[in-house]
C-alpha positions as CSV (number, residue, x, y, z in Angstrom):
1,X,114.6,106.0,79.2
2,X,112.6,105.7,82.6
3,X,114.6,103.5,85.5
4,X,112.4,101.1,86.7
5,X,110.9,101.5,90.1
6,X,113.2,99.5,92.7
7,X,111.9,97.4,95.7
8,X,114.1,96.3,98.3
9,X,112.7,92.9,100.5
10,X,114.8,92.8,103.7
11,X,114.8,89.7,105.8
12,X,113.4,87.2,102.9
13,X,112.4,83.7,102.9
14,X,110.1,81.5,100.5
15,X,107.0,82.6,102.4
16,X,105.6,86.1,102.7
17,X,108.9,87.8,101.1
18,X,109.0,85.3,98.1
19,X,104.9,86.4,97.4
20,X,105.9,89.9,97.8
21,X,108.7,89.5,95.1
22,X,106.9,87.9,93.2
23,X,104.1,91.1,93.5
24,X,106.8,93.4,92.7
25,X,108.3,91.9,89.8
26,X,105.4,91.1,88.1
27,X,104.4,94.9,88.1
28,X,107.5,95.8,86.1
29,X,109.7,96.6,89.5
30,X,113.6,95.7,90.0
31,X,113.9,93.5,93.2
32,X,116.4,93.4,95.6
33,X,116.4,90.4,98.3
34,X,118.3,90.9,101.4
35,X,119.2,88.0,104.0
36,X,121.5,86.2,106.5
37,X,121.8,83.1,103.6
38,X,120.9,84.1,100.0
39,X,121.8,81.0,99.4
40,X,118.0,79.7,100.2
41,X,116.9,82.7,97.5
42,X,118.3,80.7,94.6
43,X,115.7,80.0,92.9
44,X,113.3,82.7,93.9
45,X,116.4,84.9,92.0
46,X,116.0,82.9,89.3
47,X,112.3,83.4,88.8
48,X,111.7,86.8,89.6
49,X,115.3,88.0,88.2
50,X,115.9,89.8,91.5
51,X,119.2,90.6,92.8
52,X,120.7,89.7,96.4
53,X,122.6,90.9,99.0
54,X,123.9,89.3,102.0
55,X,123.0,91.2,105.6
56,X,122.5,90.9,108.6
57,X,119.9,93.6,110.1
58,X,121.4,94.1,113.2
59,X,124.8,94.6,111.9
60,X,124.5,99.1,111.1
61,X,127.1,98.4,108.8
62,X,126.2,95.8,106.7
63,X,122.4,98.0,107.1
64,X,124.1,100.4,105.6
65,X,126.0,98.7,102.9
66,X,123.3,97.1,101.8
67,X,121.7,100.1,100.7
68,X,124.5,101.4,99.0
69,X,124.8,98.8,97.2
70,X,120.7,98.3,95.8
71,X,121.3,102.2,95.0
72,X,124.6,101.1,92.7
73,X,123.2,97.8,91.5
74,X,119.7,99.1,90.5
75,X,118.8,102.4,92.2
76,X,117.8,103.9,95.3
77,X,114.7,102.0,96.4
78,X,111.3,103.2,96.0
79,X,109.7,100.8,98.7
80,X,111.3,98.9,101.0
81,X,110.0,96.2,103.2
82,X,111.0,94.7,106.8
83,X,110.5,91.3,107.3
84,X,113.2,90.6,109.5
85,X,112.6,89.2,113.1
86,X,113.5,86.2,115.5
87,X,112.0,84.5,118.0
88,X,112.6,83.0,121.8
89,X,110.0,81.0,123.3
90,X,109.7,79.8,126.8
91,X,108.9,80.9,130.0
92,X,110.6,84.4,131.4
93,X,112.7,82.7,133.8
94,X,113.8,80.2,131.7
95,X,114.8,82.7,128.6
96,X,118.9,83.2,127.9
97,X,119.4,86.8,128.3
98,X,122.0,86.8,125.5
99,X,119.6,84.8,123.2
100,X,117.0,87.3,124.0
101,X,119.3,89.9,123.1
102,X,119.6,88.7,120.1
103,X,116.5,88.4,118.7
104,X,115.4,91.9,120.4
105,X,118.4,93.3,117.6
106,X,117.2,91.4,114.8
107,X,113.7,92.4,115.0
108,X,113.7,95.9,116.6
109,X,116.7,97.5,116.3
110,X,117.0,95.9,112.7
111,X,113.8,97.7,111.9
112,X,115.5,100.9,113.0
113,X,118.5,100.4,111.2
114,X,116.5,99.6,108.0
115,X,113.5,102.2,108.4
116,X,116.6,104.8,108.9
117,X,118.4,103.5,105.9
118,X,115.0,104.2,103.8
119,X,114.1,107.4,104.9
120,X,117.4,108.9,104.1
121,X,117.3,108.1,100.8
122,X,113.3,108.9,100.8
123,X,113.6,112.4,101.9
124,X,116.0,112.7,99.7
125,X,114.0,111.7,96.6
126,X,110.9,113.5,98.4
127,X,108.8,109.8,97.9
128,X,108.8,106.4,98.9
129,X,106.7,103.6,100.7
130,X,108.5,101.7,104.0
131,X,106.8,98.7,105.2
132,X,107.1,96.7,108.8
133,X,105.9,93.7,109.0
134,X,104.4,92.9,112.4
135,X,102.2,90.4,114.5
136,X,99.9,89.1,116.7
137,X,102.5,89.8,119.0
138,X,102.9,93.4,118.5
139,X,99.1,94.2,119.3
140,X,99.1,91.7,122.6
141,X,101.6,90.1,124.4
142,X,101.1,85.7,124.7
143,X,102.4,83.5,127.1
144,X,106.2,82.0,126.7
145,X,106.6,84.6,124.0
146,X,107.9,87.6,126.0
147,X,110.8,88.3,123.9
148,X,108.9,88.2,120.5
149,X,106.7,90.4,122.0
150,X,109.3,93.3,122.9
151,X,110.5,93.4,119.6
152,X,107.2,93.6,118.4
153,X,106.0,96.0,120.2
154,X,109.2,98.0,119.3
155,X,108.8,97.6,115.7
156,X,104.9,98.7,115.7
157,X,105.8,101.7,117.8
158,X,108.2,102.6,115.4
159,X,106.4,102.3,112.6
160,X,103.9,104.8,114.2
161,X,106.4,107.4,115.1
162,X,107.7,107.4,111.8
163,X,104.2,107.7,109.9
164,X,103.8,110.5,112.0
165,X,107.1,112.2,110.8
166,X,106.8,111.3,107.8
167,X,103.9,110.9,105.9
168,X,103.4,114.9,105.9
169,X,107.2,114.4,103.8
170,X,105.5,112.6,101.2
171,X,106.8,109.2,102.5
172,X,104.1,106.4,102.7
173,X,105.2,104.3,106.0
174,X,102.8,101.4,107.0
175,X,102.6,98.9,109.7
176,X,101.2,95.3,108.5
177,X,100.0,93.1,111.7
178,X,99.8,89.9,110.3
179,X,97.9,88.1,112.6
180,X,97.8,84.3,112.3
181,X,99.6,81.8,110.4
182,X,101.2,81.8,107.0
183,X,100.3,79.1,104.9
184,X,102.9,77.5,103.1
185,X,102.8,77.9,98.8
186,X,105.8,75.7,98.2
187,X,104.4,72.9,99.4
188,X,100.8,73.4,99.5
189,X,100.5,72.1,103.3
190,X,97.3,73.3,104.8
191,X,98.3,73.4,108.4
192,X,95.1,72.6,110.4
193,X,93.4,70.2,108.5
194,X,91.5,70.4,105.0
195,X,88.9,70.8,106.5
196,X,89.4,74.4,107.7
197,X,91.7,75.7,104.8
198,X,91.2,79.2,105.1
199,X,92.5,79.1,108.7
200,X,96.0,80.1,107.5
201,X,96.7,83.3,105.3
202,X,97.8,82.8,101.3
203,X,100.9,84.9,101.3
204,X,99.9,86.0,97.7
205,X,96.6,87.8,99.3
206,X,98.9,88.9,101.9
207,X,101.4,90.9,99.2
208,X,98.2,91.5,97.2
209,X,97.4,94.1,100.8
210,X,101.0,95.2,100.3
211,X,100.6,96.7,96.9
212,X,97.4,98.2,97.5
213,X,99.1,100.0,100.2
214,X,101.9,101.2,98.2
215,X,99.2,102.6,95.4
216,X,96.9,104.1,98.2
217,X,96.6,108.2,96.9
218,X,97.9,110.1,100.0
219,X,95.0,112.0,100.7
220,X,93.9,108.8,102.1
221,X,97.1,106.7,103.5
222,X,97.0,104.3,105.9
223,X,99.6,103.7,108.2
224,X,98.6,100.6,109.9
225,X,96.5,97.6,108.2
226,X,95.8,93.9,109.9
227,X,95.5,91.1,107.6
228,X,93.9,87.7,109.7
229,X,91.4,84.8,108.4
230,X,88.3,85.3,108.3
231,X,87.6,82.0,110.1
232,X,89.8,82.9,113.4
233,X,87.4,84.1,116.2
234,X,88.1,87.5,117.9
């Protein structure tokens, strides 16, 4: 009997990562959720049947583990997806250094960490799909948001580099700039007023543009996509 196809969803929450589990699991794949607290993923678990895992991404251990232990608790994972990343606003010279540092780990060099991780076990297989979930921020830099910016940046830069090694090894990498606001499902709050509710992007579109991705035929990949209202002005 065929093993079902396993996704792994590192960094999740009950926005964009909940959709994408959701996505996955109604396609027939085995989920794994990876995060700080699984205790927030209770009852995400309980309706997609995922399994969790707790990590921190800028841990290379726990990185690591963590894939050792989705290959042991349902297989080596067939896409994985970043979602990881913190924020520090406020002017530059107002910015703790060590706060910065911080959240430059979690979003960056937790991407590394992670996007290594997969691509061992992708080369390995000789297939996969690796997804990085950017922002606004990675394309162009705002005011008081220096440090989201850097680890941005980083991850969008890596996410290129690693298309370009890559994709000619049969491994799908992709780089998702999500550029605006996420609306949230749970609650149905349409930030902005009802009277402009396409202002903030459905998180179930936004995994709907995930799986497309993943089923793209490789003569034709993408590696980098931008999903944004059509309301916002350029």
């Amino acid at each position: 009997m065929e093993s079902k196809v396993v996704a792994l969803i590192v960094g999740s929450g009950s926005g964009l990562s909940a959709s994408l589990a959701r996505k996955f699991s109604s396609n027939g794949l085995s989920v794994m959720l990876a995060a700080r607290n699984v205790d927030k993923l209770e009852d995400l678990t309980s309706e997609t049947g995922a399994t969790t895992f707790q990590c921190d991404t800028a841990d290379s251990g726990q990185v690591q583990k963590l894939f050792e232990n989705c290959t042991s608790a349902l297989g080596p994972p067939k896409i994985v997806v970043f979602n990881a990343s913190a924020r520090v606003r406020g002017p530059i010279t107002d910015i703790d250094p060590d706060e910065a540092q911080n959240a430059i780990l979690t979003t960056a060099y937790g991407g590394f960490l992670v996007g290594r991780e997969a691509a061992k076990v992708m080369v390995e297989k000789g297939s996969g799909s690796i997804f990085f979930t950017g922002a606004s921020a990675g394309v162009k830099g705002f005011p008081n948001s220096s440090v989201f910016a850097v680890g941005k940046f980083g991850l969008r830069g890596l996410a290129q580099s690693m298309a370009r090694e890559l994709h000619p090894k049969n491994i799908h990498v992709m780089h998702i700039v999500v550029d605006g606001g996420i609306k949230n499902v749970a609650t149905g709050r349409v930030e902005g007023g009802e009277d402009q509710p396409d202002k903030w992007l459905d998180p179930d579109a936004i995994a709907d543009t995930y799986w497309h991705l993943h089923s793209q035929h490789r003569s034709s990949w993408s590696w980098e996509i931008e999903v944004r209202p059509w309301v916002e002005k350029f």
